[in-house]
MIDRENSE-425537 format. One record per residue (C-alpha): residue number from 1; residue in one letter; x, y, z. Coordinates in pm, 1 decimal. Example, Ala and Ser with C-alpha at 12.3 -4.5 7.8 and 13.67 -1.06 7.14 Angstrom:
REM MIDRENSE-425537
(1, "A", (1230.0, -450.0, 780.0))
(2, "S", (1367.0, -106.0, 714.0))
***
This chain:
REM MIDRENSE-425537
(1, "X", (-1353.9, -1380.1, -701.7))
(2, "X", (-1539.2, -1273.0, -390.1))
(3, "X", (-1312.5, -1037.6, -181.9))
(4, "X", (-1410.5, -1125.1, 247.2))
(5, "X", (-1541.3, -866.2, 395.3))
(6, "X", (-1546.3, -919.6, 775.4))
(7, "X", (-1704.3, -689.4, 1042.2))
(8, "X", (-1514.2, -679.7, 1370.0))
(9, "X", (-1705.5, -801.8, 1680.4))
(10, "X", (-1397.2, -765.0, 1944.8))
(11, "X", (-1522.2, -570.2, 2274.8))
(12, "X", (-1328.9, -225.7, 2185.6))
(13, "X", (-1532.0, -196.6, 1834.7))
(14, "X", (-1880.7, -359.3, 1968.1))
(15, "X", (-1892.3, -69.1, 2263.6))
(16, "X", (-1774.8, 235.7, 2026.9))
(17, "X", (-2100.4, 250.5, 1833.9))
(18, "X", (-1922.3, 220.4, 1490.8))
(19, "X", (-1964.8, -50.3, 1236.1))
(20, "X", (-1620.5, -178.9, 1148.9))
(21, "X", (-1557.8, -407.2, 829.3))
(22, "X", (-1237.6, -502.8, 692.1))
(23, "X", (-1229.5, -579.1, 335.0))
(24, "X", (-937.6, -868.6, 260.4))
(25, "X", (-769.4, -760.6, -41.5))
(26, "X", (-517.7, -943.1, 87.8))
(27, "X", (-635.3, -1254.3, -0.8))
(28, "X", (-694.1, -1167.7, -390.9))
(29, "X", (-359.7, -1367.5, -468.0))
(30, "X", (-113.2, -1523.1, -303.3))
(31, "X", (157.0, -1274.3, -407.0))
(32, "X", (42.0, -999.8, -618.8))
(33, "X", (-242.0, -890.2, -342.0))
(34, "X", (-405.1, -609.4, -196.8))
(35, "X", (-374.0, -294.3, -405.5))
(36, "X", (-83.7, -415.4, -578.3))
(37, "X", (-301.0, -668.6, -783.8))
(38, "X", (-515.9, -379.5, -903.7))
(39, "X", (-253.1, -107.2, -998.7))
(40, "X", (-117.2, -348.7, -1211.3))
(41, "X", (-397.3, -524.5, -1377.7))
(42, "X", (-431.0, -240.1, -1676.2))
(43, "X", (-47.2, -176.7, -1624.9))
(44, "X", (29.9, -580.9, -1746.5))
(45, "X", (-216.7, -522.9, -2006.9))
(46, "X", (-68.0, -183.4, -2169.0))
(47, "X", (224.5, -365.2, -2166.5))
(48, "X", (105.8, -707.0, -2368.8))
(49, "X", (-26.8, -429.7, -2594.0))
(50, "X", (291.4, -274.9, -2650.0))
(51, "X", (468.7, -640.5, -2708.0))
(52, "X", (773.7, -522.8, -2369.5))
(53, "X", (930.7, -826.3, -2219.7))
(54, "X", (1070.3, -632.8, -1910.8))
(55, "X", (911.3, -442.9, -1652.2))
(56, "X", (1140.1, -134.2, -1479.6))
(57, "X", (1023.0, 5.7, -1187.1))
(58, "X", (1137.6, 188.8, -907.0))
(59, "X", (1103.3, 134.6, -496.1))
(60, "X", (1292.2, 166.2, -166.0))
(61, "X", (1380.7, -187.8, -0.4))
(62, "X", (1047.5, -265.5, 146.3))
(63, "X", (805.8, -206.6, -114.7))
(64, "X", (510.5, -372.3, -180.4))
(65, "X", (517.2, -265.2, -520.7))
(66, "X", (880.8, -406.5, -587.4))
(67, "X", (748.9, -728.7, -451.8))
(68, "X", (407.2, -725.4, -626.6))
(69, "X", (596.4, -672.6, -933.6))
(70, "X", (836.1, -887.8, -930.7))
(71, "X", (573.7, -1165.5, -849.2))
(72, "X", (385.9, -1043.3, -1147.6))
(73, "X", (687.4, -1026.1, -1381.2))
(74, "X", (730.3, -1451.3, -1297.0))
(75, "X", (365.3, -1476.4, -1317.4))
(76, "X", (308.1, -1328.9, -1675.2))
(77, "X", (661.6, -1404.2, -1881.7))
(78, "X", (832.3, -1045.2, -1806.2))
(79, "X", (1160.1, -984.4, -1705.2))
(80, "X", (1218.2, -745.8, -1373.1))
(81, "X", (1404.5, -496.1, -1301.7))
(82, "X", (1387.4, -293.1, -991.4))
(83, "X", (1588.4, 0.4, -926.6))
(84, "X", (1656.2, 44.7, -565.0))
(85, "X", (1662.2, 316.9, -347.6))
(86, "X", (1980.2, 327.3, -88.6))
(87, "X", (2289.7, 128.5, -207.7))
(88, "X", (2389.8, 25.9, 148.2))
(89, "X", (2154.9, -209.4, 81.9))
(90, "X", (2185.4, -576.2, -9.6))
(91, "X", (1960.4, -789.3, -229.0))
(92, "X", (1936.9, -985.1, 80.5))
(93, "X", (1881.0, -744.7, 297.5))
(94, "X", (1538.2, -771.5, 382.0))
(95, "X", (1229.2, -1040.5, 304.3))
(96, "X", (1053.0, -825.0, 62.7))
(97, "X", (1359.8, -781.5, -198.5))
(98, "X", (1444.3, -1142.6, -107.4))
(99, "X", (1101.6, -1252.1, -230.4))
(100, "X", (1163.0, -1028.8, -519.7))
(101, "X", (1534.7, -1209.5, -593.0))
(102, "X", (1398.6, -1533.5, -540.3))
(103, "X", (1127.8, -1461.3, -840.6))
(104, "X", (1379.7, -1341.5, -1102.8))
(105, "X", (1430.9, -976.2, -1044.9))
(106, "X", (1783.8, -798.6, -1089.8))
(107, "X", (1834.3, -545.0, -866.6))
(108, "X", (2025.2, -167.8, -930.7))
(109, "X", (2101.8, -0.4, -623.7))
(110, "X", (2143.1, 392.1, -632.2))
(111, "X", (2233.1, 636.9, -374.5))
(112, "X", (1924.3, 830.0, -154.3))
(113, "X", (2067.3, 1145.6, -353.9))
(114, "X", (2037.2, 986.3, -667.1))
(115, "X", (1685.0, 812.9, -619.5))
(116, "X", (1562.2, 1162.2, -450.4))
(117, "X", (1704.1, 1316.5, -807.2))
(118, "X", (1558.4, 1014.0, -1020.8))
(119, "X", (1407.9, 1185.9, -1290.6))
(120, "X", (1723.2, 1365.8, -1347.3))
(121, "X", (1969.6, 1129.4, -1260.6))
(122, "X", (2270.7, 1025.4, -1542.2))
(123, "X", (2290.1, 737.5, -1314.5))
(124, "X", (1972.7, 639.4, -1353.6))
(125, "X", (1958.7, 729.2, -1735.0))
(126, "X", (2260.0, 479.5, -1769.0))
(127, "X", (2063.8, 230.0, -1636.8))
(128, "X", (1756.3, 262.6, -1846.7))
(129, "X", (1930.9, 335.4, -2172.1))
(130, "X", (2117.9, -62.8, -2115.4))
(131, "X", (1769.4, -225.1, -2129.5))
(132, "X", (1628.5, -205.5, -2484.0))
(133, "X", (1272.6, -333.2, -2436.7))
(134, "X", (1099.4, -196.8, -2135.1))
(135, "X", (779.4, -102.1, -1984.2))
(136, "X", (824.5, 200.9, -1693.9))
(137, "X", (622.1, 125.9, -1420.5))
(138, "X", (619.4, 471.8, -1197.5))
(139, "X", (754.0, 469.7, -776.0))
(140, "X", (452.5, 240.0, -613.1))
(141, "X", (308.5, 140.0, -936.2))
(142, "X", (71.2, 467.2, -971.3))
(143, "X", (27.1, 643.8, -1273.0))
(144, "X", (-374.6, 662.7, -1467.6))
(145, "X", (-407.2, 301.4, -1537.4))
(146, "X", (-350.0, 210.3, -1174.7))
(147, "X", (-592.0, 461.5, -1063.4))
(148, "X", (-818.8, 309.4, -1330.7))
(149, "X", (-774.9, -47.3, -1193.2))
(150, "X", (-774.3, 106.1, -826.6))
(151, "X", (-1137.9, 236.8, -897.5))
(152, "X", (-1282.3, -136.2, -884.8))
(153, "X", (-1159.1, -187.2, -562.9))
(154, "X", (-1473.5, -52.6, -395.5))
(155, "X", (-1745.9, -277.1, -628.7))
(156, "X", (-1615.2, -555.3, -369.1))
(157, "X", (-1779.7, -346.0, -92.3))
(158, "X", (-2171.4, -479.3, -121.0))
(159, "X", (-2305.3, -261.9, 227.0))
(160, "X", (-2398.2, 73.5, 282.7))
(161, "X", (-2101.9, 261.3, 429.5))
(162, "X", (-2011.9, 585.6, 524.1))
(163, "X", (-1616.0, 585.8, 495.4))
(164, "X", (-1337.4, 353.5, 346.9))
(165, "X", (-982.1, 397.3, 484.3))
(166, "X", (-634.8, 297.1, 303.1))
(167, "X", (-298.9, 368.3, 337.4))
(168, "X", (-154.6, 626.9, 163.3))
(169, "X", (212.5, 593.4, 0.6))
(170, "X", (206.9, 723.1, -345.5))
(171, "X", (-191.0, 843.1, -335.6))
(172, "X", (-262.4, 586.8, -627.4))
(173, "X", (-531.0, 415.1, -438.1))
(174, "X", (-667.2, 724.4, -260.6))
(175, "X", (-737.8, 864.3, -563.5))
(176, "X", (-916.0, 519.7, -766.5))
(177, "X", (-1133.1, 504.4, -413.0))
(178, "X", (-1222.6, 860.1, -440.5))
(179, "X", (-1355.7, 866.7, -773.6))
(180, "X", (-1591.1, 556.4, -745.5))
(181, "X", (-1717.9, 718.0, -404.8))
(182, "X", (-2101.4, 776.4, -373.9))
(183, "X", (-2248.6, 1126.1, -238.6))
(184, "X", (-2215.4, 1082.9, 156.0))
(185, "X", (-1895.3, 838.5, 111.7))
(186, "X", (-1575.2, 966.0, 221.8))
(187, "X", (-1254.7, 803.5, 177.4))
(188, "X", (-991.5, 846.4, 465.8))
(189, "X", (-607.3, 791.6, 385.5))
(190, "X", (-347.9, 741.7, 636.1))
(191, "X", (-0.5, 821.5, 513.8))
(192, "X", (280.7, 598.1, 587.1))
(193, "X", (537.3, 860.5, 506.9))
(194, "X", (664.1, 1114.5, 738.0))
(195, "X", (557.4, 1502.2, 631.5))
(196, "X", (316.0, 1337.4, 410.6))
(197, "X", (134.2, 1650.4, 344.1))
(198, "X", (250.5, 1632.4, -24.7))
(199, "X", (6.4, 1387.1, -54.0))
(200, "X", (-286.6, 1583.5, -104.7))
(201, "X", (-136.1, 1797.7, -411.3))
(202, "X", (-60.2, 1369.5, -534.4))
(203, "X", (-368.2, 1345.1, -493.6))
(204, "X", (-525.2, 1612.7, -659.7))
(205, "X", (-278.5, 1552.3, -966.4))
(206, "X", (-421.2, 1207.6, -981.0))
(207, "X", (-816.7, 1349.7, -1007.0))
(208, "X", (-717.7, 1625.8, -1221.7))
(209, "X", (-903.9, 1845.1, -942.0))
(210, "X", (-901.8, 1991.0, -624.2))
(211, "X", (-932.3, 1753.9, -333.0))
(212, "X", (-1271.5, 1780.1, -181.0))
(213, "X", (-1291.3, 1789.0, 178.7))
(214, "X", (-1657.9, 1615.0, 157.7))
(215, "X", (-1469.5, 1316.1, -44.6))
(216, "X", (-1163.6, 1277.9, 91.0))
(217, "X", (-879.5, 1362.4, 347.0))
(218, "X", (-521.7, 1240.7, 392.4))
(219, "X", (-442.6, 1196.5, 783.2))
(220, "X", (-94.5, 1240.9, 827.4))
(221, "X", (-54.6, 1129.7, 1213.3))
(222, "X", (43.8, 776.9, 1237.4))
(223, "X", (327.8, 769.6, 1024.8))
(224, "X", (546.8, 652.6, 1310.4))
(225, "X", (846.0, 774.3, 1233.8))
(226, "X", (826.0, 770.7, 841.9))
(227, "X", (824.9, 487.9, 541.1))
(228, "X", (904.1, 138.3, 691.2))
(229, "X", (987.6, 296.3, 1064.0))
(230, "X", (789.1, 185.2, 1368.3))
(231, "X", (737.9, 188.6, 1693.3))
(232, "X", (703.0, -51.7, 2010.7))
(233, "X", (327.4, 88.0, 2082.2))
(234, "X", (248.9, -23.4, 1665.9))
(235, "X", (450.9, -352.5, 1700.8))
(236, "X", (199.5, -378.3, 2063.8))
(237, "X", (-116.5, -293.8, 1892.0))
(238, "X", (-36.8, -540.4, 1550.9))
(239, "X", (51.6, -817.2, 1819.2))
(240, "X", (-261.7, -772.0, 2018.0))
(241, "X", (-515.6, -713.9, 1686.6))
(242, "X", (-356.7, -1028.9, 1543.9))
(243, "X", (-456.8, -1264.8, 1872.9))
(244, "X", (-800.9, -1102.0, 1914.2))
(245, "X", (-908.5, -1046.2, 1557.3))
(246, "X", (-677.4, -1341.9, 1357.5))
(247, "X", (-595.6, -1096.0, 1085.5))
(248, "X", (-224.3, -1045.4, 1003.3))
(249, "X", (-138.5, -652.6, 946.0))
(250, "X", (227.1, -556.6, 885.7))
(251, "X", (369.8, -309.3, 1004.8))
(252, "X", (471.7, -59.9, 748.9))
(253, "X", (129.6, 22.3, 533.2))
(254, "X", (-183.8, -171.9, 706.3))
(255, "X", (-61.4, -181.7, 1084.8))
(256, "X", (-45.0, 195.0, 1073.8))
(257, "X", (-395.2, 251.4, 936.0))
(258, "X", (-594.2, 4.3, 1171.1))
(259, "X", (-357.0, 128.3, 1475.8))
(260, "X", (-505.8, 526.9, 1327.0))
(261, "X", (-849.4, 352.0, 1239.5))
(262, "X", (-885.9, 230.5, 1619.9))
(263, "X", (-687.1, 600.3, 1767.4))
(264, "X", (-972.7, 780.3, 1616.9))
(265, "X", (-1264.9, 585.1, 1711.3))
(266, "X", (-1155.9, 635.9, 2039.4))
(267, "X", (-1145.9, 1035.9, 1935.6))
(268, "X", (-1499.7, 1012.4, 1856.4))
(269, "X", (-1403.6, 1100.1, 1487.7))
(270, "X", (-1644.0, 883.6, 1363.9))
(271, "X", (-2022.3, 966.7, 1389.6))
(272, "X", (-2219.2, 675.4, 1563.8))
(273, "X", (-2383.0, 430.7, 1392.0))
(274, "X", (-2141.5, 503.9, 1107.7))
(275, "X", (-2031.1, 217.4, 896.0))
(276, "X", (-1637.0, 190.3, 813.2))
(277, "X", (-1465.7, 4.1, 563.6))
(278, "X", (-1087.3, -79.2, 628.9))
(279, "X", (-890.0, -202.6, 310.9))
(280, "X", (-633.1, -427.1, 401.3))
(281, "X", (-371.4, -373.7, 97.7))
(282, "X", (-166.2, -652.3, 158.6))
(283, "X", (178.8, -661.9, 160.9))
(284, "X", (239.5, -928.4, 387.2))
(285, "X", (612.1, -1021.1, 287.2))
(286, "X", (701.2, -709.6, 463.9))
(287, "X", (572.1, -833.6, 744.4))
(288, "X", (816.9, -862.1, 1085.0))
(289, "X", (847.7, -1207.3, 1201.2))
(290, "X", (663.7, -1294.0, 1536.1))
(291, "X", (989.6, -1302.1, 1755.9))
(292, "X", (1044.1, -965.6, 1600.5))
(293, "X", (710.7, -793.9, 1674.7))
(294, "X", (665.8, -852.1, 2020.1))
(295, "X", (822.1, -585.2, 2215.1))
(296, "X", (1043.8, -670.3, 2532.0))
(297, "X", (783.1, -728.5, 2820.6))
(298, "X", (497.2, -643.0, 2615.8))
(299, "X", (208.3, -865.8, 2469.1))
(300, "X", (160.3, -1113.7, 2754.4))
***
């Protein structure tokens, strides 16, 4: 299908001298969108191949990935199960895991320490050795045949451009936008996680190679607290992009790159006349509801 890609005429971007697109991977499918559709695509196909009913995967309560997958798992004839990190939690607790509930998956809540200890956990071992037929899909769906399916993500981009900016959780997409980047392309990552300097050794395991400063970087400024935190200035700037631009963000991956994205054209990070691609990853079910965004006195 043809992905939109729409170039932003509001006053701010028009004046700065940059050439701002967003591409809308959002609207690849009503559930399974942005990224999420493409880190799975080999993923679902592996495992057809290898004839698993159920797919196990692992996420904290608002992930787009637990959400994505459980959407797929109703979609394609799999069971779901997501292991969840934080067992204060509830599998009502939030919209994203009741999305997930509501299309068949079963839940297993483990304690931070556990989660944190995951691939050493007896908890967790318990858990997996009870399901008999399953297909591991990795913390935010990356492993090399999401990076594979992550590398068609920019043949949707049809313009010249001079940098393409994601957010960063697990460095899955980073890394698939990296490798299909053309010589005087560089990719830009914002990370949604607090101390996400790890990122860049992600990364680098991802491409087998050394990060190249010419290809890519990993910004780790806007993280707003850390993974699914935020701030009254984000909710502000989400509320005020959405009237003037009539693009939804959300506030825990896409709301903190375009709120970084706009911070550093006003920086003058960006060379004029550049040309910069914004890839909205979706993830809309994590999305605050209106009454919720607005901050007290703010927005009017």
């Amino acid at each position: 299908m043809k992905i939109p890609l729409k170039k932003f005429s509001n006053a701010f971007v028009s004046s700065s001298g940059i050439n701002l697109f967003v591409l809308r991977l959002d609207k690849i499918h009503p559930h399974i969108s942005g990224n999420k559709w493409y880190k799975l695509k080999y993923n679902l196909e592996e495992a057809k191949r290898q004839k698993k009913d159920t797919l196990l995967t692992f996420g904290g309560a608002y992930s787009n990935h637990i959400a994505a997958t459980a959407a797929a798992g109703k979609e394609f004839g799999f069971k779901t199960v997501g292991i969840i990190r934080g067992d204060e939690l509830g599998e009502n607790e939030n919209p994203t895991l009741r999305f997930a509930k509501e299309c068949g998956m079963e839940f297993r809540f483990v304690s931070r320490e556990e989660y944190k200890n995951k691939n050493t956990s007896e908890l967790i071992r318990s858990i997996t050795s009870s399901l008999a037929n399953f297909y591991l899909l990795p913390e935010g769906g990356t492993n090399e045949l999401a990076v594979k399916g992550c590398v068609e993500i920019i043949s949707h981009i049809d313009i010249p451009f001079d940098y393409v900016c994601c957010p960063v959780g697990t460095g899955g997409t980073l890394a698939g936008i990296i490798f299909s980047l053309q010589k005087n392309q560089k990719a830009i990552g914002f990370s949604v996680l607090k101390d996400g300097e790890f990122l860049k050794e992600e990364v680098e395991k991802l491409l087998t190679s050394p990060l190249p400063p010419s290809k890519g970087e990993i910004n780790t400024e806007y993280h707003f607290g850390g993974y699914a935190k935020h701030a009254p200035e984000l909710l502000k700037f989400i509320f005020d992009f959405e009237k003037e631009n009539n693009i939804p963000l959300e506030q825990v991956y896409t709301g903190k790159m375009m709120f970084g994205i706009y911070d550093l054209i006003k920086k003058n990070h960006f060379l004029k006349n550049s040309t910069v691609i914004a890839i909205h990853t979706g993830g809309l079910q994590g999305k605050l509801s209106p009454s919720l965004t607005l901050p007290q006195g703010k927005g009017d």
